[in-house]
C-alpha positions as CSV (number, residue, x, y, z in Angstrom):
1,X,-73.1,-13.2,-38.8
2,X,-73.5,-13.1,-35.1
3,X,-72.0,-9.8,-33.3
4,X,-70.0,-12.1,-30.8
5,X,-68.5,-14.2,-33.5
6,X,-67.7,-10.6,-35.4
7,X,-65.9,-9.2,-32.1
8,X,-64.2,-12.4,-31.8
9,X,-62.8,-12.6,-35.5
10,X,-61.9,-9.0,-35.0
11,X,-60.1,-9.8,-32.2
12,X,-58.4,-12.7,-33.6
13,X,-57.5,-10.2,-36.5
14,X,-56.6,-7.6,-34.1
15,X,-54.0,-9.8,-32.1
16,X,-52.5,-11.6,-35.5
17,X,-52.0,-7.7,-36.5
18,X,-50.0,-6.6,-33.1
19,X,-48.0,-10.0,-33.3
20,X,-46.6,-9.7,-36.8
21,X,-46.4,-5.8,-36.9
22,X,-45.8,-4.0,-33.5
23,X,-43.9,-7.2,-31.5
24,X,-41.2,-7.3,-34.0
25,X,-41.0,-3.7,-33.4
26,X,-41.2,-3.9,-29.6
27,X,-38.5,-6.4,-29.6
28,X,-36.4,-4.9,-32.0
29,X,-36.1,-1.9,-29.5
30,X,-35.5,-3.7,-26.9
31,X,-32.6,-5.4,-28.6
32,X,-31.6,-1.6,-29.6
33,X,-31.8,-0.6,-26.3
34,X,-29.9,-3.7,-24.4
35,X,-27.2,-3.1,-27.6
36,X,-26.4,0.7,-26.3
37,X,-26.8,-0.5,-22.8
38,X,-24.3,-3.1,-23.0
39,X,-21.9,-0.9,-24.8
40,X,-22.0,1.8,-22.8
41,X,-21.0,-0.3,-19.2
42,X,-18.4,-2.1,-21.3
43,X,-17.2,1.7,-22.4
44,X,-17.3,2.5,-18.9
45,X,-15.5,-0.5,-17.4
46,X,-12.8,-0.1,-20.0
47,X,-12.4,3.7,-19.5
48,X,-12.1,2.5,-15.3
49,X,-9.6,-0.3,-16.2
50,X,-7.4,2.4,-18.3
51,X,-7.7,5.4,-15.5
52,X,-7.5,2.7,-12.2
53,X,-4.5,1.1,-13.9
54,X,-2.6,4.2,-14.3
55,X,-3.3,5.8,-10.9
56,X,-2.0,2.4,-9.5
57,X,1.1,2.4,-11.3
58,X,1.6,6.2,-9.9
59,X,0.6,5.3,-6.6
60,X,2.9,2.4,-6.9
61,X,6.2,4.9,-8.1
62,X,4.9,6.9,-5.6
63,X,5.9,4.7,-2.7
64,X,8.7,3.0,-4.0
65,X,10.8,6.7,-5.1
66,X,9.6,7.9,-1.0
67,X,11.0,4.8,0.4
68,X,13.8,4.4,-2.1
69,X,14.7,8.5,-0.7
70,X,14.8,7.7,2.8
71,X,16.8,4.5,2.2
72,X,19.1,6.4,1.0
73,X,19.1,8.7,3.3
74,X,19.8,6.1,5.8
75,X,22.7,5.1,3.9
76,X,24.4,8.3,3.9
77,X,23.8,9.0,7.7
78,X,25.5,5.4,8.2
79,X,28.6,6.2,6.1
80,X,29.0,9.6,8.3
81,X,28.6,7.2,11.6
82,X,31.1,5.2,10.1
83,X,33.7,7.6,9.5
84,X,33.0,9.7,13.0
85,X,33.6,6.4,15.1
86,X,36.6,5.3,13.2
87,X,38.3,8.8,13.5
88,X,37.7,9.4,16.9
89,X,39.9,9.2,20.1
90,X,37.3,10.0,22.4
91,X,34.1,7.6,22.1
92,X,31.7,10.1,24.6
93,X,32.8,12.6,22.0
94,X,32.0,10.6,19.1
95,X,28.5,9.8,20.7
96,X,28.1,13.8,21.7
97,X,28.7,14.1,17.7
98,X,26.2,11.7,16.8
99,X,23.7,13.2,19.0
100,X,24.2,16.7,17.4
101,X,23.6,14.9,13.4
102,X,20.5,12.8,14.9
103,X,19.7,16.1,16.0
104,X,19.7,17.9,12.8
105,X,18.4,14.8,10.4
106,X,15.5,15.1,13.1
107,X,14.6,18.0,13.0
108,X,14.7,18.6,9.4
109,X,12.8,15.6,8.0
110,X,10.4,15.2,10.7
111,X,10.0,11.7,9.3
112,X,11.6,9.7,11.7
113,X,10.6,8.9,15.2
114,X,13.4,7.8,16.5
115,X,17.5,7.6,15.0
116,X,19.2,5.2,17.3
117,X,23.0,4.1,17.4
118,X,22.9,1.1,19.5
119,X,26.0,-0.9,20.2
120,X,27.2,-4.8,19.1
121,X,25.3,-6.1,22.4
122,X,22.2,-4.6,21.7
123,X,22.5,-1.7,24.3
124,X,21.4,1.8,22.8
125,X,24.1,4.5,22.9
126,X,22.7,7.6,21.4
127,X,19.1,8.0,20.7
128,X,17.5,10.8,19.3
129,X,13.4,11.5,19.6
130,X,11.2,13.9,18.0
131,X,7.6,14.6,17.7
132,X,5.3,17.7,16.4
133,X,4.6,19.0,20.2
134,X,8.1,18.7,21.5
135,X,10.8,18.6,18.5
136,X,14.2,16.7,18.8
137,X,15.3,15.4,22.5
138,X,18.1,13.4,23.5
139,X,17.0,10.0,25.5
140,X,19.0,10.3,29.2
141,X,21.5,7.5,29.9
142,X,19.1,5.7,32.7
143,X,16.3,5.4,30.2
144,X,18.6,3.9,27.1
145,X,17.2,0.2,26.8
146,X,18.6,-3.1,25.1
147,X,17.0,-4.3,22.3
148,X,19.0,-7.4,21.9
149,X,16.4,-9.8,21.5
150,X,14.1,-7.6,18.8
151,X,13.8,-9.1,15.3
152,X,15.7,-5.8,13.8
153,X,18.8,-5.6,15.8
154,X,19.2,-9.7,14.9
155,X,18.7,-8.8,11.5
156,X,20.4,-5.8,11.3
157,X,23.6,-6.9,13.1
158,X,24.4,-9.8,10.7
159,X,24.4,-7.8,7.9
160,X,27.5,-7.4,5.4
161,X,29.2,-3.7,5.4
162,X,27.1,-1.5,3.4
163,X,23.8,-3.8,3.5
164,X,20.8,-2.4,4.5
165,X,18.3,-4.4,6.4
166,X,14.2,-2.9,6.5
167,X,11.6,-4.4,9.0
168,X,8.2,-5.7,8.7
169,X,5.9,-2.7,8.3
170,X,4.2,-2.7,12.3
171,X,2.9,-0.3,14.6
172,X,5.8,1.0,17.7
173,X,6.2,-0.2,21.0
174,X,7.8,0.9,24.3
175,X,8.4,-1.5,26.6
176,X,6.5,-4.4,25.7
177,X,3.0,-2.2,24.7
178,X,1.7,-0.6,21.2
179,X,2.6,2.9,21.3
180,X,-1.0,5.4,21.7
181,X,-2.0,7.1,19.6
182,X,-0.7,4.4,16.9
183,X,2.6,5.0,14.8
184,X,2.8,2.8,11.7
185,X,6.6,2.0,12.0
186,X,9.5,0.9,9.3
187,X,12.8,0.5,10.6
188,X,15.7,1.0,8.8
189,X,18.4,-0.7,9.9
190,X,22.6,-0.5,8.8
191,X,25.4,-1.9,10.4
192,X,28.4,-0.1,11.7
193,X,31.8,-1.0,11.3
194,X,34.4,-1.4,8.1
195,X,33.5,-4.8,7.5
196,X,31.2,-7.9,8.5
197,X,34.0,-9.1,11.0
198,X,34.2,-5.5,12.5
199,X,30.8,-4.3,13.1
200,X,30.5,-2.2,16.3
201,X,26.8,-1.3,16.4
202,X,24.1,-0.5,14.3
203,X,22.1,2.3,12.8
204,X,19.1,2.1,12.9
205,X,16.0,5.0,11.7
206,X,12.7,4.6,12.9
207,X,10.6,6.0,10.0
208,X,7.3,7.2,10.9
209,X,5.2,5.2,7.9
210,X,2.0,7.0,8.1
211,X,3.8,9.3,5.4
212,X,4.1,6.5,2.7
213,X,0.3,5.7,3.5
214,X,-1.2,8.9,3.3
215,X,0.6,9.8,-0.2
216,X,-0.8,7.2,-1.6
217,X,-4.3,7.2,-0.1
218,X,-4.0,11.3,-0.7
219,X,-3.4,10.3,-4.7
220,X,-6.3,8.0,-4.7
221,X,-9.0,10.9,-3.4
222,X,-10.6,11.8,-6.9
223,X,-11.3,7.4,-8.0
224,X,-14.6,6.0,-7.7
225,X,-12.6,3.3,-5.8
226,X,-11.1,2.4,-2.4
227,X,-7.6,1.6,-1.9
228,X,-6.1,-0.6,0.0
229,X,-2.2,-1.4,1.5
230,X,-1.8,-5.2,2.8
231,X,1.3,-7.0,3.9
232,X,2.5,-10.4,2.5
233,X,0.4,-12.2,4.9
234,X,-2.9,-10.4,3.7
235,X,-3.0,-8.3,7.0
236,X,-4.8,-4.5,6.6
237,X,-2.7,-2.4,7.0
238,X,-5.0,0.0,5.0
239,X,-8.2,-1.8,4.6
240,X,-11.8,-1.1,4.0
241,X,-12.3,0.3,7.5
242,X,-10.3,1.4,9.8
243,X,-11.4,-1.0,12.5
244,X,-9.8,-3.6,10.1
245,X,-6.5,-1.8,10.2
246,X,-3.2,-3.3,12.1
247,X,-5.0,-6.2,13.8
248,X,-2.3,-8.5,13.7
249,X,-0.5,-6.0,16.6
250,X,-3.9,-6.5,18.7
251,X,-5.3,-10.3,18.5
252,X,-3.9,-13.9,17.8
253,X,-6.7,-14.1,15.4
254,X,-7.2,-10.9,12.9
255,X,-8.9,-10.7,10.1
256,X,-7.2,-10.9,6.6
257,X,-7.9,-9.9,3.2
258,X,-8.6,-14.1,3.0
259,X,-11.9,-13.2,5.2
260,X,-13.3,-10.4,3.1
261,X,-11.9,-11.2,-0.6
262,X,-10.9,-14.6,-0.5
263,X,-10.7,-14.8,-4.6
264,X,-8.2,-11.9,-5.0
265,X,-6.1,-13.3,-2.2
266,X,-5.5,-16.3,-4.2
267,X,-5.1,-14.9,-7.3
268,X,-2.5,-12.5,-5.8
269,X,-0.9,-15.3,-4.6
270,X,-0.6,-17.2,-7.8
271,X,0.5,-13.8,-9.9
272,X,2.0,-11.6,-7.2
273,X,3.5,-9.3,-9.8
274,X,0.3,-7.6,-10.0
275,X,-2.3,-7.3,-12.8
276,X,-6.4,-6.8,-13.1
277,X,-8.6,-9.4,-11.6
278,X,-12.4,-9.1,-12.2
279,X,-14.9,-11.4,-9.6
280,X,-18.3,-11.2,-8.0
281,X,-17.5,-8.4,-5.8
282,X,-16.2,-6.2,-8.4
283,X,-12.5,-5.1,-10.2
284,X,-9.3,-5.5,-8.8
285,X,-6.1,-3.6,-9.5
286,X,-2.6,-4.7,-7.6
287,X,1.2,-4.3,-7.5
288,X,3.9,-5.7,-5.4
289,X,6.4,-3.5,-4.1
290,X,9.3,-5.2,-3.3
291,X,11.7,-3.5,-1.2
292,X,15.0,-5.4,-1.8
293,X,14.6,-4.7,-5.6
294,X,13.9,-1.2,-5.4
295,X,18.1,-0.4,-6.5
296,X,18.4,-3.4,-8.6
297,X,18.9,-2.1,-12.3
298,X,20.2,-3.8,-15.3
299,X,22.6,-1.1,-16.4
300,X,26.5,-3.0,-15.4
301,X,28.4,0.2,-15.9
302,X,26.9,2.2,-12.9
303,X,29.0,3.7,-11.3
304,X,29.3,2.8,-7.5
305,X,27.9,-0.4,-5.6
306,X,24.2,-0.7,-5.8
307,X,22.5,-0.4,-2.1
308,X,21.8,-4.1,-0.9
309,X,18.1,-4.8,0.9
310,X,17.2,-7.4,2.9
311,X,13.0,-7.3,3.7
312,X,11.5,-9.1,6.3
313,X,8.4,-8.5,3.6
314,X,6.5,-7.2,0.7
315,X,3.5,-5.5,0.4
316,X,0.3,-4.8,-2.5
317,X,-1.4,-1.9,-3.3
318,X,-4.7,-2.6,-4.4
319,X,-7.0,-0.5,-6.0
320,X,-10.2,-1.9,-6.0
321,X,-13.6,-0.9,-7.4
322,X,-17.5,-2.6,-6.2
323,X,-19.4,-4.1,-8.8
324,X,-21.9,-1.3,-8.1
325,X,-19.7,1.4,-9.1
326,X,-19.0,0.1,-11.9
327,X,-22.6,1.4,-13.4
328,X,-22.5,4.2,-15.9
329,X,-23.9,6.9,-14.1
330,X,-26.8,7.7,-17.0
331,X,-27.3,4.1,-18.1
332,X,-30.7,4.6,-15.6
333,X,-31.5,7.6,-17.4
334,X,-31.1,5.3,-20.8
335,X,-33.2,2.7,-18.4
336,X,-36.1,4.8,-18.6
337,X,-36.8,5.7,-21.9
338,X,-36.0,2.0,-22.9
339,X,-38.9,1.1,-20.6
340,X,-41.2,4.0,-21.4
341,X,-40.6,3.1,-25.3
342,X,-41.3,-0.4,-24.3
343,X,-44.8,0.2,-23.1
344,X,-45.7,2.7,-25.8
């Protein structure tokens, strides 16, 4: 027999041998591998889903039980107002009064910017300030302005006895100009008087609202996530970068979640309750908060009428998570050896 045809049958044998005894194996391993792979993201994710979708439901009672507090506090604040203008003889003393509780509330919540008691026209009678630098102030007569044509004195003063009405979530203003540094602004807004034909003014709070962010951006430090805060109308007003942030006080033409996740947008739209969404870019986790619902309850025998809320809007948390970091931080290290055990 020739040598070449020998090496060539050998050969032959040689590769029949590798196909039937060590491809089976290789393949077998891979399969092995890709199995332990596969269930270790899908462990992973699961475990993220579980964790991201409780810290979401905390960061969600976290905002709603803050703003729920100082709604409340507004409330009780207007009943005092109520009581100190209907008792009084002497309105500049009534005002003096105010000034001294605007004073105090100041002062000891260092939460709102500004607590304002402005009359039925729109003109501001009594206006407390404070800030970190300079404490509580009283605004001087000549600088009191009217704020009859703003979108929270309308609101406010139409308001029954007892309602509360709460702004769209902004950034303040003085005179016509965004206030620098920026101050993410809520206004709280009651009216005064004994009834909806009698209503002499309006109180209205001007609650500092980097608070409610920070809590819940403080609670989300530890996830693998970012967190986001948008309004009804998909504007950031805590967004993926900070040059995203508020742009609807700034240009006719911001950006919207619509321009960087077009797919959750809708789907938030379409279940705006809130739930997981899963797409290209990676996991989403939402909730709605929904401020005129926030004293609803289904219990009739509570004692007391429940606090009313009109919203100019709502807003969603979102917790969301890149597809990226939702890898299992040793499936490289499991990678590897499949590879390495591959070649062997």
């Amino acid at each position: 027999m020739e040598p070449n045809r020998v090496k060539k049958e050998i050969t032959t044998l040689t590769l029949r041998f590798f196909s039937m005894i060590f491809l089976p194996i290789i393949l077998i391993y891979a399969l092995m591998g890709w199995g332990a792979l596969y269930r270790q993201k899908t462990a992973y994710v699961k475990e993220h889903e579980l964790v991201e979708s409780n810290r979401l439901e905390m960061e969600t009672r976290l905002f709603e039980s803050t703003l729920a507090g100082y709604l409340t506090d507004g409330a009780i604040l207007a009943d005092v107002i109520r009581r100190i203008l209907a008792q009084a003889s002497d309105q500049n003393a009534a005002h003096a009064h105010l000034a001294d509780i605007f004073k105090a509330y100041t002062i000891h919540h260092r939460i709102y910017d500004q607590i304002r008691y402005i009359d039925q026209s729109g003109m501001e009678i009594v206006r407390m300030n404070w800030t970190p630098d300079k404490g509580a102030w009283t605004t001087p007569p000549a600088a009191l302005q009217n704020k009859s044509q703003l979108p929270y004195f309308i609101n406010g003063i139409r308001q029954p006895h007892g309602n509360c009405y709460l702004s769209a979530f902004d950034l303040n203003d003085e005179h016509g100009k965004v206030e620098q540094p920026i101050k993410p602004m809520l206004r709280i807004v009651f009216p005064i008087g004994p009834q909806k034909e009698n209503i002499s003014g309006i109180l209205v709070l001007n609650l500092l609202g980097r608070e409610l962010i920070e809590n819940i951006a403080d609670y989300h430090n530890h996830s693998v996530g970012e967190i986001f805060l948008i309004n009804d109308q998909g504007h950031w007003l805590k967004g993926p970068s900070p040059d995203l942030e508020w742009q609807f006080m700034f240009s006719d033409t911001p950006q919207t979640m619509v321009d960087r996740l077009p797919c959750l947008w809708t789907h938030i739209a379409q279940q705006p309750l809130g739930e997981t969404f899963e797409s290209k870019n990676g996991l989403s986790f939402y909730s709605t908060i929904s401020p005129d619902t926030l004293f609803k309850t289904a219990d009739a025998s509570s004692e007391g009428p429940q606090l009313q809320i009109e919203a100019k809007e709502t807003w969603h948390i979102i917790n969301f998570v890149q597809r990226g970091d939702l890898v299992p931080p040793k499936i490289n290290l499991l990678t590897f050896f499949l590879v390495i055990g591959s070649g062997i």
